[in-house]
Backbone atoms as SQL, in Angstrom:
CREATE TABLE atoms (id INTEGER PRIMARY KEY, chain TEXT, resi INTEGER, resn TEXT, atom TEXT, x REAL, y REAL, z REAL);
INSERT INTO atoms VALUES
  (1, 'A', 1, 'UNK', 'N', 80.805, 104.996, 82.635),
  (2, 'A', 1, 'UNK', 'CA', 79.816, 105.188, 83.676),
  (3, 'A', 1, 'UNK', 'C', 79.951, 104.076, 84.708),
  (4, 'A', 2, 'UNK', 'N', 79.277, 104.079, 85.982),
  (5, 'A', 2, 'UNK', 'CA', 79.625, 103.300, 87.166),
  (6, 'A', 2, 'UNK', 'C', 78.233, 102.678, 87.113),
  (7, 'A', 3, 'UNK', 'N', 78.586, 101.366, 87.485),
  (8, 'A', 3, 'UNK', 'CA', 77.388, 100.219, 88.142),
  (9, 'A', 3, 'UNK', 'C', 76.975, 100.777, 89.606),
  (10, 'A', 4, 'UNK', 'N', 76.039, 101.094, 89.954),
  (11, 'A', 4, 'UNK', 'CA', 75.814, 101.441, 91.161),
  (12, 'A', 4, 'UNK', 'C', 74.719, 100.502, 91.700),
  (13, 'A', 5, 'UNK', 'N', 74.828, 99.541, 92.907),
  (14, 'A', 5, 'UNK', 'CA', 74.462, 98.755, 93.179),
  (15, 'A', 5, 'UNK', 'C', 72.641, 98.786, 93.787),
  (16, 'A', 6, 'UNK', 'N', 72.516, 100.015, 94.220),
  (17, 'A', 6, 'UNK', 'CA', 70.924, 100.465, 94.113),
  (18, 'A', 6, 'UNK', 'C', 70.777, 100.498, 92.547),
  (19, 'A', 7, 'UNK', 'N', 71.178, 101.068, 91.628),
  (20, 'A', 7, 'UNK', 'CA', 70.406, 100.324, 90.447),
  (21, 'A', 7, 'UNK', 'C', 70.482, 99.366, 89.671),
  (22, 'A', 8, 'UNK', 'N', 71.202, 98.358, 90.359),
  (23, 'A', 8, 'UNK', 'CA', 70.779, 97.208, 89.873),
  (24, 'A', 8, 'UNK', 'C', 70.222, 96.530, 90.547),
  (25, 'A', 9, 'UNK', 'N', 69.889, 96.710, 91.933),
  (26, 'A', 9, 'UNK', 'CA', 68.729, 95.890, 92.588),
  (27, 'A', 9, 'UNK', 'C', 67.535, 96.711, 91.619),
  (28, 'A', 10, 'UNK', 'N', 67.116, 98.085, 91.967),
  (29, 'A', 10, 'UNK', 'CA', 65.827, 98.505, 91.123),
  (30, 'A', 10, 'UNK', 'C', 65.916, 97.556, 89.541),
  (31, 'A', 11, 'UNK', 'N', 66.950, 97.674, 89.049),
  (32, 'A', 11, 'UNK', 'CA', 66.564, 97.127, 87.291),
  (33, 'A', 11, 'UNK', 'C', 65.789, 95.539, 87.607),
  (34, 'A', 12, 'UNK', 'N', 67.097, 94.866, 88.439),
  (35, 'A', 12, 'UNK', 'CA', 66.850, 93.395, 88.727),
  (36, 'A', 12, 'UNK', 'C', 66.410, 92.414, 90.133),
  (37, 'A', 13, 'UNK', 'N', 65.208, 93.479, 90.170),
  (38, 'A', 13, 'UNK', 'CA', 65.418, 93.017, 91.804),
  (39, 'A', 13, 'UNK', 'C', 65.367, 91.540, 91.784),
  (40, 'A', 14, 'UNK', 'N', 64.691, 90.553, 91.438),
  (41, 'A', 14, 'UNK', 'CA', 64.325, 88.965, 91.741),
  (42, 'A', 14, 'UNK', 'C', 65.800, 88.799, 91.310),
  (43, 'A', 15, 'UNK', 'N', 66.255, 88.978, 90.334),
  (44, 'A', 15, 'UNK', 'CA', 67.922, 88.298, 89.993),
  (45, 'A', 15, 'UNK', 'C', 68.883, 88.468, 91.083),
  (46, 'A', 16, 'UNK', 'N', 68.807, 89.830, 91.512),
  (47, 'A', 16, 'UNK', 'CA', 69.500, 90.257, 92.702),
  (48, 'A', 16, 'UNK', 'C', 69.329, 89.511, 93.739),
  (49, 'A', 17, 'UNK', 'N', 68.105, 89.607, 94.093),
  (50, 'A', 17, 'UNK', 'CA', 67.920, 88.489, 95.430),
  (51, 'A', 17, 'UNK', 'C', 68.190, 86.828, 95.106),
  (52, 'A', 18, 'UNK', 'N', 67.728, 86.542, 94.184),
  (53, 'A', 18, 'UNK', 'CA', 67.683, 85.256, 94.054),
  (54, 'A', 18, 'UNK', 'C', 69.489, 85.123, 94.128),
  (55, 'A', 19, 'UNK', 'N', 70.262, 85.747, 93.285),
  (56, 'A', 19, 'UNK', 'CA', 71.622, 85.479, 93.297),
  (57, 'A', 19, 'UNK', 'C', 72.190, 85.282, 94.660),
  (58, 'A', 20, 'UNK', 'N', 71.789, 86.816, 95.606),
  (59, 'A', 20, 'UNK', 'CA', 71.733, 86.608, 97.444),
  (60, 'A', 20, 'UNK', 'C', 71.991, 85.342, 97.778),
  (61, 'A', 21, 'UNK', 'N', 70.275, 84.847, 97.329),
  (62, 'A', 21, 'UNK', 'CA', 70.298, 83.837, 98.301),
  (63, 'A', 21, 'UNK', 'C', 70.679, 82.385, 97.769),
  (64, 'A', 22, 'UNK', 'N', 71.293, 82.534, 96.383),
  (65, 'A', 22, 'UNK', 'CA', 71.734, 81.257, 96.225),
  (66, 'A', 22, 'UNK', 'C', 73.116, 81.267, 96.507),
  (67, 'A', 23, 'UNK', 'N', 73.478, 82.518, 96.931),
  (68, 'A', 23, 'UNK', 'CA', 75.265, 82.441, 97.425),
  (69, 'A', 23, 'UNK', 'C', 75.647, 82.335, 98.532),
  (70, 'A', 24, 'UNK', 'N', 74.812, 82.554, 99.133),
  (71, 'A', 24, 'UNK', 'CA', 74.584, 82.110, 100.419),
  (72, 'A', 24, 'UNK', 'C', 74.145, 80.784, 100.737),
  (73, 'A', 25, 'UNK', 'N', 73.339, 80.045, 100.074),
  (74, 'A', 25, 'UNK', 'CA', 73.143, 79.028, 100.870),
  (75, 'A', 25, 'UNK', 'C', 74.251, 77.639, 99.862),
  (76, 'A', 26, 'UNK', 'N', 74.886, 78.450, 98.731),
  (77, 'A', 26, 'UNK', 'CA', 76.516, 77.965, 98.209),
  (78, 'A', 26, 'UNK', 'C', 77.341, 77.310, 99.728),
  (79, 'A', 27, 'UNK', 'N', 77.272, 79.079, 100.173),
  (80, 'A', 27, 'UNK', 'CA', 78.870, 79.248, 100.897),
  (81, 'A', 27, 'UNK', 'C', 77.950, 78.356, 102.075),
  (82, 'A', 28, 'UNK', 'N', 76.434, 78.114, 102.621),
  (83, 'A', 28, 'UNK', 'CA', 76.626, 77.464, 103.834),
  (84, 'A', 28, 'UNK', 'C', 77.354, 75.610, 103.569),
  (85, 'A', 29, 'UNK', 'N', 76.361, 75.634, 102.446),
  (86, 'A', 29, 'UNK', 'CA', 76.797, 74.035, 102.015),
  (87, 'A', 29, 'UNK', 'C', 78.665, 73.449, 101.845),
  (88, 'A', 30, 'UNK', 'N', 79.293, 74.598, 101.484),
  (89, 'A', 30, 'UNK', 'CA', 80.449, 74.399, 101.578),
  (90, 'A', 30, 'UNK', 'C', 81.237, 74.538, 103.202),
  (91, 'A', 31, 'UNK', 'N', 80.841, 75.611, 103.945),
  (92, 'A', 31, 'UNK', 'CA', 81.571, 75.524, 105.401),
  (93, 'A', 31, 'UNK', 'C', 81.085, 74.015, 106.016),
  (94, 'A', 32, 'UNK', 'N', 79.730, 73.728, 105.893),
  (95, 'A', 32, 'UNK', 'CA', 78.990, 72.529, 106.282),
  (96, 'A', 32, 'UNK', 'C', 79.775, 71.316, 106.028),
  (97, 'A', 33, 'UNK', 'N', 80.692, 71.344, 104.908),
  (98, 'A', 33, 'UNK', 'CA', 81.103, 69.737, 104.035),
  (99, 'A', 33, 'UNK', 'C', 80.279, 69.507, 103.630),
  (100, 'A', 34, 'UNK', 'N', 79.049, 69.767, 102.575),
  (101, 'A', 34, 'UNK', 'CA', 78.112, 69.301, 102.072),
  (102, 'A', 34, 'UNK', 'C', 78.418, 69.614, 100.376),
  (103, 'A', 35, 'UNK', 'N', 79.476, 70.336, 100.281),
  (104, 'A', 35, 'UNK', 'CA', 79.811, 70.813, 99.053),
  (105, 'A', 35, 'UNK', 'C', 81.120, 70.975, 99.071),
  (106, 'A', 36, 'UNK', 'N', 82.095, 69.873, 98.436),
  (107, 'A', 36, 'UNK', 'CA', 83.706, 69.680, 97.929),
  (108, 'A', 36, 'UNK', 'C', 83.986, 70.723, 97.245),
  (109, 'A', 37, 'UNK', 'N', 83.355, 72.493, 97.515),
  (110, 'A', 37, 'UNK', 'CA', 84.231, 72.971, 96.340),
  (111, 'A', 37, 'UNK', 'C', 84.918, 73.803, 97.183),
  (112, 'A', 38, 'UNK', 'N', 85.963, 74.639, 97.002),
  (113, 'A', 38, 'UNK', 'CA', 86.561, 75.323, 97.775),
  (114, 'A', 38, 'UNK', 'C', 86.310, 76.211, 97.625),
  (115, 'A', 39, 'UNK', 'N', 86.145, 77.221, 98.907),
  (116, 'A', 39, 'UNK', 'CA', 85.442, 78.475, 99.035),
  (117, 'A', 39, 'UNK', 'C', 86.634, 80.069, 98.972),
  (118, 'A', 40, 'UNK', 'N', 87.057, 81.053, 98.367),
  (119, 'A', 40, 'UNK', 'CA', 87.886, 81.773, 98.384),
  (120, 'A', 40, 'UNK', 'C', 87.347, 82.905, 98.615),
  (121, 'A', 41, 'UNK', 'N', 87.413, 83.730, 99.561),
  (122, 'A', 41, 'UNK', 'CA', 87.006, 85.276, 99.693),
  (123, 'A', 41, 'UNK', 'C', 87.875, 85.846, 99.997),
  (124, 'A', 42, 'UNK', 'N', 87.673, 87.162, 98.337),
  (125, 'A', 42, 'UNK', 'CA', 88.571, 88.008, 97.863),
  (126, 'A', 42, 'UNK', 'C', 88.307, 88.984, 97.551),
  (127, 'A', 43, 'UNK', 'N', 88.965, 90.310, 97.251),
  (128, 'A', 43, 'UNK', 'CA', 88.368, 91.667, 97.027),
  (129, 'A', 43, 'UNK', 'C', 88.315, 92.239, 98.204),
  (130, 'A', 44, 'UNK', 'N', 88.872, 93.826, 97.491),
  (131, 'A', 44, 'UNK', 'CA', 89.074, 94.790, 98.360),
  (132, 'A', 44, 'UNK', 'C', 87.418, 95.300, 98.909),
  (133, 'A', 45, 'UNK', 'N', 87.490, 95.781, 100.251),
  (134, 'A', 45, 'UNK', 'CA', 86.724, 96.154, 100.593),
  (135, 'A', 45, 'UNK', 'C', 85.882, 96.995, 99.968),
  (136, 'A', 46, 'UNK', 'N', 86.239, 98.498, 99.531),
  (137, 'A', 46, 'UNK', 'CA', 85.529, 99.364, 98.540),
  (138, 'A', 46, 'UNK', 'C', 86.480, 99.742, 97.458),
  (139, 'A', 47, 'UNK', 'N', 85.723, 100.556, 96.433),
  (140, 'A', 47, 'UNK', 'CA', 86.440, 101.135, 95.130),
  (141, 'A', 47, 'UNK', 'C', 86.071, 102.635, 94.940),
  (142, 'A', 48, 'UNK', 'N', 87.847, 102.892, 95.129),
  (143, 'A', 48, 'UNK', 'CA', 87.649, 104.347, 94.984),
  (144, 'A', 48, 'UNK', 'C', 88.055, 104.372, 93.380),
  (145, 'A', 49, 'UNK', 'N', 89.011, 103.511, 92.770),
  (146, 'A', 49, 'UNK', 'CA', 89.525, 104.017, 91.703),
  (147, 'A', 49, 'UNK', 'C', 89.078, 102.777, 90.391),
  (148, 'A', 50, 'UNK', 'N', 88.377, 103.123, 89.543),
  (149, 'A', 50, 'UNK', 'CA', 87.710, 102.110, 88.581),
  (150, 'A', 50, 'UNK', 'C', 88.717, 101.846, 88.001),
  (151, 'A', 51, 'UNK', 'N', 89.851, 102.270, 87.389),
  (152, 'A', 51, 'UNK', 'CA', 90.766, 102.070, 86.865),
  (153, 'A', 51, 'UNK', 'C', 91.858, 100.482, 87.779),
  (154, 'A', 52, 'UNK', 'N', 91.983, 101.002, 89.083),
  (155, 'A', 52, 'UNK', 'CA', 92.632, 100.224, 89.961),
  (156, 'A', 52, 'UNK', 'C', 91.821, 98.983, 90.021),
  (157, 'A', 53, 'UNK', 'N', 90.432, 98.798, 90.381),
  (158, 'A', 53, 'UNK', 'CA', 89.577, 97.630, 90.556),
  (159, 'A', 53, 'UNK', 'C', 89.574, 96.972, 89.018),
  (160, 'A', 54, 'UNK', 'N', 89.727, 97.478, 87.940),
  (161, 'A', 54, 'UNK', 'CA', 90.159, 96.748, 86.530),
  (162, 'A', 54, 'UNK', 'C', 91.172, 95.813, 86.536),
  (163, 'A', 55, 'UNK', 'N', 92.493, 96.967, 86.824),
  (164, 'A', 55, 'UNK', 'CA', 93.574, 95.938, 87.315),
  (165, 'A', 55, 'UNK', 'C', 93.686, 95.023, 88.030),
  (166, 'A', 56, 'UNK', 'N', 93.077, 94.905, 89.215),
  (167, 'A', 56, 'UNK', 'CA', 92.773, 94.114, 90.139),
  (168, 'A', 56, 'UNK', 'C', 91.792, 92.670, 89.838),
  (169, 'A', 57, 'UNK', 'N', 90.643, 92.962, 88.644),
  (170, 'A', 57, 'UNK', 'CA', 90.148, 92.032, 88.157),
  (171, 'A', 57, 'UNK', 'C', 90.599, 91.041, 87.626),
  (172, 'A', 58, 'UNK', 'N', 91.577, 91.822, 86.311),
  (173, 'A', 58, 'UNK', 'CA', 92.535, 90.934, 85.560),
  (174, 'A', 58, 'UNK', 'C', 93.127, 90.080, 86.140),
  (175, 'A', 59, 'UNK', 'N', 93.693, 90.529, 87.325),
  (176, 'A', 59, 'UNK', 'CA', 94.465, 90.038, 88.074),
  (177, 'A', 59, 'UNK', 'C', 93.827, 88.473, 88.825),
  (178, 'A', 60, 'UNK', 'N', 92.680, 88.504, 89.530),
  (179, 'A', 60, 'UNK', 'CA', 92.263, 87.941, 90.047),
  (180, 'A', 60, 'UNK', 'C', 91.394, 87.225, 88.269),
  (181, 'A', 61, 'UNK', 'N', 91.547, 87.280, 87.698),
  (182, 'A', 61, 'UNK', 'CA', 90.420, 86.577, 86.458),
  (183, 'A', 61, 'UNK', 'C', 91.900, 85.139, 86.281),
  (184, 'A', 62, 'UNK', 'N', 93.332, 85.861, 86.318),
  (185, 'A', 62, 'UNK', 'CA', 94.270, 85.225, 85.957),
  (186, 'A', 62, 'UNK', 'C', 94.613, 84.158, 87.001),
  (187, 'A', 63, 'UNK', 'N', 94.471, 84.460, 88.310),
  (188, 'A', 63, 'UNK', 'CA', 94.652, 83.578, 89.235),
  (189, 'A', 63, 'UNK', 'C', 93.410, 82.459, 89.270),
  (190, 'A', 64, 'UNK', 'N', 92.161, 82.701, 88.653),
  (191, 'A', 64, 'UNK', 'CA', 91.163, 81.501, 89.404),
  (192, 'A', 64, 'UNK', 'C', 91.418, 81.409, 87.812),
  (193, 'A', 65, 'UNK', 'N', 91.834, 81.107, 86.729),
  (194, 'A', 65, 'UNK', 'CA', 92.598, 80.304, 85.992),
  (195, 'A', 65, 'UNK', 'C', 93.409, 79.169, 86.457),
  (196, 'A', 66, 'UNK', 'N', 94.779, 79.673, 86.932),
  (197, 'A', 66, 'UNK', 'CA', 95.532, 79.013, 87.534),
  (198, 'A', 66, 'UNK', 'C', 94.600, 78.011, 88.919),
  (199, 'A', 67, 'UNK', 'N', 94.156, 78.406, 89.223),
  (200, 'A', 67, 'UNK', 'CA', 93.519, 77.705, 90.446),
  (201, 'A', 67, 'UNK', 'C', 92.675, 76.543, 89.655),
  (202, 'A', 68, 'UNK', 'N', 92.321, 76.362, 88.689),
  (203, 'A', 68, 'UNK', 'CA', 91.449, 75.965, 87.579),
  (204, 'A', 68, 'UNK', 'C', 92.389, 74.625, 88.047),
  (205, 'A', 69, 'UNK', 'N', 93.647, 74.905, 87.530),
  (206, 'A', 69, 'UNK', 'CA', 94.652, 74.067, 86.848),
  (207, 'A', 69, 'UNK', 'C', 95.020, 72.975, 88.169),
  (208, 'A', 70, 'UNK', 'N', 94.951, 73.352, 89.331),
  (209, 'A', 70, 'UNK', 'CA', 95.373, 72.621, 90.776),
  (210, 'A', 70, 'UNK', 'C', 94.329, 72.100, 91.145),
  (211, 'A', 71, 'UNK', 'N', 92.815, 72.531, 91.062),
  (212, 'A', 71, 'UNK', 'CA', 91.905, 71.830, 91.866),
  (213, 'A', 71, 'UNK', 'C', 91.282, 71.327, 91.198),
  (214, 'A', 72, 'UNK', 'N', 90.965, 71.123, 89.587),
  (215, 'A', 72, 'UNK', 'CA', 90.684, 70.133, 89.056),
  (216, 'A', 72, 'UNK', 'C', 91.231, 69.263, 87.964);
């Protein structure tokens, strides 16, 4: 079955938002220099194929591993 993002705001709305807005005010503190961590934005725009966005996870789960290994 599919995560569909209207129901997980309805299940979780305060988690949902709160997550919002703490990723956001993450990513301002980092463009700012107020936060040494490095910022990466990644991922395909939408998902047509659940199967493909799996692969694609792995993929990206394996690289911020490796990234693990260089930036700290």
């Amino acid at each position: 079955s599919f995560i569909i993002p209207k129901n997980i705001i309805n299940e979780y709305p305060n988690n949902f938002y709160t997550f919002i807005n703490n990723s956001k005010d993450t990513i301002k503190s980092i463009l700012s220099y107020n936060d040494k961590r490095l910022l990466v934005i990644v991922g395909p725009c939408s998902v047509h194929n659940i199967n493909e966005i799996l692969d694609y996870a792995k993929l990206f789960k394996k690289a911020k591993k490796n990234m693990k290994k260089i930036f700290i």
